[in-house]
C-alpha positions as CSV (number, residue, x, y, z in Angstrom):
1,X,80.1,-25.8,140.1
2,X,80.8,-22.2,141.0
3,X,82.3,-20.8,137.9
4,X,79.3,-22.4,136.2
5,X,77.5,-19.6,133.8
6,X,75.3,-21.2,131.8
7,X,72.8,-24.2,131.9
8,X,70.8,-25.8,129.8
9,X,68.0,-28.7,131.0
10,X,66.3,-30.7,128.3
11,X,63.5,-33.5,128.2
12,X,63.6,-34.7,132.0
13,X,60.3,-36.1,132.3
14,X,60.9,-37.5,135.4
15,X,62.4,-34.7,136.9
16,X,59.7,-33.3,139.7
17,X,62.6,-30.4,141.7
18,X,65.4,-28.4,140.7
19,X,67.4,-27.3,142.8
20,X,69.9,-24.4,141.7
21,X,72.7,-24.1,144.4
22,X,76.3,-22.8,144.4
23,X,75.7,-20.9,141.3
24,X,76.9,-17.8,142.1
25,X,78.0,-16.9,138.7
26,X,75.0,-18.0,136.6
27,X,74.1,-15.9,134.1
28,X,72.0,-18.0,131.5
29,X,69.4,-20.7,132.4
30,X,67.5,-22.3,129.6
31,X,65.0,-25.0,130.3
32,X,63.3,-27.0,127.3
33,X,64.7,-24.4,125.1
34,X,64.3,-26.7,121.9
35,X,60.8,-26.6,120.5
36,X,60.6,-30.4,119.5
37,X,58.5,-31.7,122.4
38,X,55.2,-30.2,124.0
39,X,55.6,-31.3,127.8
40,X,59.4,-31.8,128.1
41,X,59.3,-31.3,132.0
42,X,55.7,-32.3,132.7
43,X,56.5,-32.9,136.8
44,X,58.8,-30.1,137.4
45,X,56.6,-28.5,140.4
46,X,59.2,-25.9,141.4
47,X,62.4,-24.5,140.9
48,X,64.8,-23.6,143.9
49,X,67.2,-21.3,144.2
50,X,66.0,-19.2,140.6
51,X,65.5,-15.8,142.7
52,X,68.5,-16.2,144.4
53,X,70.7,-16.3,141.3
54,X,71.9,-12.7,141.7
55,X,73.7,-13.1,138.4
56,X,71.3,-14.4,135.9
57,X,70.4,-11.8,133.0
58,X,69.0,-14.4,130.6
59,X,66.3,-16.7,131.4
60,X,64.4,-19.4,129.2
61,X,61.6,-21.7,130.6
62,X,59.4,-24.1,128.2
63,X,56.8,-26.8,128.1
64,X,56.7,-26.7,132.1
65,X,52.8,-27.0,132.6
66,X,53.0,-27.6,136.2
67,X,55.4,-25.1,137.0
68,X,54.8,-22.5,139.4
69,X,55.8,-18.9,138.8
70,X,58.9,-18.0,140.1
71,X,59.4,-14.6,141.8
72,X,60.6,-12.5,138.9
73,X,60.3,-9.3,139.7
74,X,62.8,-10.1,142.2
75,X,65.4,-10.8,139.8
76,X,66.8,-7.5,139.4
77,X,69.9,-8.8,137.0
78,X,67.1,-10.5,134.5
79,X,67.5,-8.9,130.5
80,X,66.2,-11.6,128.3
81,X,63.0,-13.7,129.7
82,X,61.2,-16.2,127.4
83,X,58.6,-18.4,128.6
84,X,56.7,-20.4,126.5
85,X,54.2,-23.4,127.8
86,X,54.2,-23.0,131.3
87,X,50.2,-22.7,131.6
88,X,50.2,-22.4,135.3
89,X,52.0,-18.5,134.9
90,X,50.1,-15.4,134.9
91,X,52.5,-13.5,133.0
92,X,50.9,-10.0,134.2
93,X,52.9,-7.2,133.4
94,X,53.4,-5.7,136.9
95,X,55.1,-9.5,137.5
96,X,58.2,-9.1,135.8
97,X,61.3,-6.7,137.2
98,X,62.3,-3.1,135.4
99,X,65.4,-3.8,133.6
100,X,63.9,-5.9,131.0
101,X,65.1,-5.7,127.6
102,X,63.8,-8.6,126.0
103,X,60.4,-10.4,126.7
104,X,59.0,-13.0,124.7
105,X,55.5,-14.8,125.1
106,X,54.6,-18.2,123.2
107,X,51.0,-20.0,124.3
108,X,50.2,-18.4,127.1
109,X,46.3,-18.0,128.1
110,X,45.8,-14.0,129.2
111,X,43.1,-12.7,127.4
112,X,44.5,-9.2,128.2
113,X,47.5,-7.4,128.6
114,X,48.2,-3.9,129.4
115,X,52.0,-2.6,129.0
116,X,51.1,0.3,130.7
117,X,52.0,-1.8,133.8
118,X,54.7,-3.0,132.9
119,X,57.7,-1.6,134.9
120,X,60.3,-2.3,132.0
121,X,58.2,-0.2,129.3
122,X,60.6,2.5,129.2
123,X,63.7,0.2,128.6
124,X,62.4,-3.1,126.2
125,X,63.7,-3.4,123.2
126,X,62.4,-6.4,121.8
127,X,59.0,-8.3,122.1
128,X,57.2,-11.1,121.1
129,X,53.7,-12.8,121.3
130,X,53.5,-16.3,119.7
131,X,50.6,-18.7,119.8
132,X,48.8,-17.0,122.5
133,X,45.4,-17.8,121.0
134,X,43.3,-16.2,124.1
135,X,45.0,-12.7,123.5
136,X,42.0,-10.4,122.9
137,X,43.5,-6.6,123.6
138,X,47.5,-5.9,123.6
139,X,46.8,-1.9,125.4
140,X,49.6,0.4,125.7
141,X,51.8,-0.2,123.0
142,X,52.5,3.0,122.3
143,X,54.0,3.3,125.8
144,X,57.1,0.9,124.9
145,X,59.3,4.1,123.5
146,X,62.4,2.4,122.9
147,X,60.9,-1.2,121.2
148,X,63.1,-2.2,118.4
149,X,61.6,-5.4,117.4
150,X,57.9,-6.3,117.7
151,X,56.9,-10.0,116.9
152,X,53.2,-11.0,116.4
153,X,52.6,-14.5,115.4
154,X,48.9,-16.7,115.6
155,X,47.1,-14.3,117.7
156,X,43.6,-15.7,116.5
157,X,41.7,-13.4,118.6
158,X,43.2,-9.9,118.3
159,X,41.1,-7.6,115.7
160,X,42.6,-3.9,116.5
161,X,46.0,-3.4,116.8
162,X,46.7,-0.2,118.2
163,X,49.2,2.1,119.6
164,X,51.5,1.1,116.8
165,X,52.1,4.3,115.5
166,X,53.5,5.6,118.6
167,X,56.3,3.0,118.2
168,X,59.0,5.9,117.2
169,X,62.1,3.7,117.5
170,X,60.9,0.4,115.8
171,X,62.7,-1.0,113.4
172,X,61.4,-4.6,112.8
173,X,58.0,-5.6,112.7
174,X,56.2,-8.9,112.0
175,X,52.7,-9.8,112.1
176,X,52.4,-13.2,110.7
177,X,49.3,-15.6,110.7
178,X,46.9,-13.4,113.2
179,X,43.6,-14.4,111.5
180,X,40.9,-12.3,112.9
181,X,43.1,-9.0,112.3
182,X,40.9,-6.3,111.1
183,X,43.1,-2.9,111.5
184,X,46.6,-1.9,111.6
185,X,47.1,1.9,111.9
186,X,49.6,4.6,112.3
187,X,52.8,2.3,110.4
188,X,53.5,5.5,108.0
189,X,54.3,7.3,111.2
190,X,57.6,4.8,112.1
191,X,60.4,6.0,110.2
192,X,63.0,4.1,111.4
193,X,61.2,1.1,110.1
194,X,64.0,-1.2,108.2
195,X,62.0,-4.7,108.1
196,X,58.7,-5.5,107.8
197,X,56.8,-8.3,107.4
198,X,53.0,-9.3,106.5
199,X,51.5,-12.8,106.4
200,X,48.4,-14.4,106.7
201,X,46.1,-11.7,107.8
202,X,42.6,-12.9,105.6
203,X,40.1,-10.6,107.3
204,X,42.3,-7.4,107.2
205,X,40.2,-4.0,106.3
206,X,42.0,-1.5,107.5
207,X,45.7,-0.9,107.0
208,X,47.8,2.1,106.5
209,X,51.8,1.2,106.1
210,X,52.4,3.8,103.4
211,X,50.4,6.6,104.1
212,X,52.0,10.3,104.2
């Protein structure tokens, strides 16, 4: 299977080890990547072979609750990382290698997270933070100068987000369904925003998309 160069895993319930061998030319991995189960790979311990995959630039793991991190900082060729359900990941910043483009979150349990440290800031283009209901403080933003896209979605306990402003290349920006979100500041400042939306934000006070 060595001009293999993309795979896709789905529902294995029973499946406890993969093993990724002779897959020199992999360039896409997606695991679980459908959203209609919770636990679609609730054995999978570990994954063989990932770091070793010298090729792979795009890289999806879901509903994996007893999988272990993989070494990704490691995997210098990775662009586009999504990882979604996998509650035994840490998920710091500092964990993930420098040529990251895309980076995309979905119910994960850090309270924090500071993109000061991470080591792709000066390259991502797009990111997203989905139904991470512990996240508390997103610090840094302003440090991600060439973001494009910014996703927010059910982030019940963020109140303040800042460092928005600072954002000079964004041009798409949703916050949708973040329920405790008090202030939003510095939006008149992005003037390459092109799309932008606003939903579900009850306990918004302060909030200034239009101000010169």
């Amino acid at each position: 299977m060595n001009a293999l160069t993309s795979l896709s895993i789905e529902d294995c319930p029973q499946l406890t080890n993969l093993k990724l061998i002779h897959l020199d030319n992999l360039t896409s991995l997606k695991l679980n990547s459908n959203d209609y189960c919770s636990s679609c790979c609730p054995q999978l311990g570990k994954i063989e072979g990932l770091e070793k995959l010298k090729k792979i630039s795009k890289l999806t793991l879901k509903n994996c609750p007893q999988l272990s991190q993989p070494d990704f900082k490691s995997m210098s060729s990775l662009r586009k990382l999504t990882i979604s359900g996998c509650s035994n990941f840490a998920c710091q910043p500092e964990d993930f290698p420098g040529k990251l483009t895309n980076l995309s979150f979905n119910s994960q349990k850090f309270s924090t997270y500071n993109l000061e440290n991470l080591v792709a800031k000066e390259v991502l283009t797009d990111l997203s933070f989905s139904s991470c209901s512990n996240l508390k403080e997103l610090s840094n933003l302003g440090k991600l100068r060439k973001l494009n896209n910014l996703y927010l979605h059910e982030l019940k306990n963020l109140i303040d987000l800042k460092g928005a402003g600072d954002l000079n290349n964004l041009t798409k920006l949703t916050i949708k369904s973040c329920s405790n979100l008090e202030k939003v500041e510095g939006l008149e400042k992005l003037v390459k925003l092109g799309q932008f939306s606003f939903q579900e934000c009850p306990k918004l006070k302060i909030f200034t998309p239009f101000e010169e």
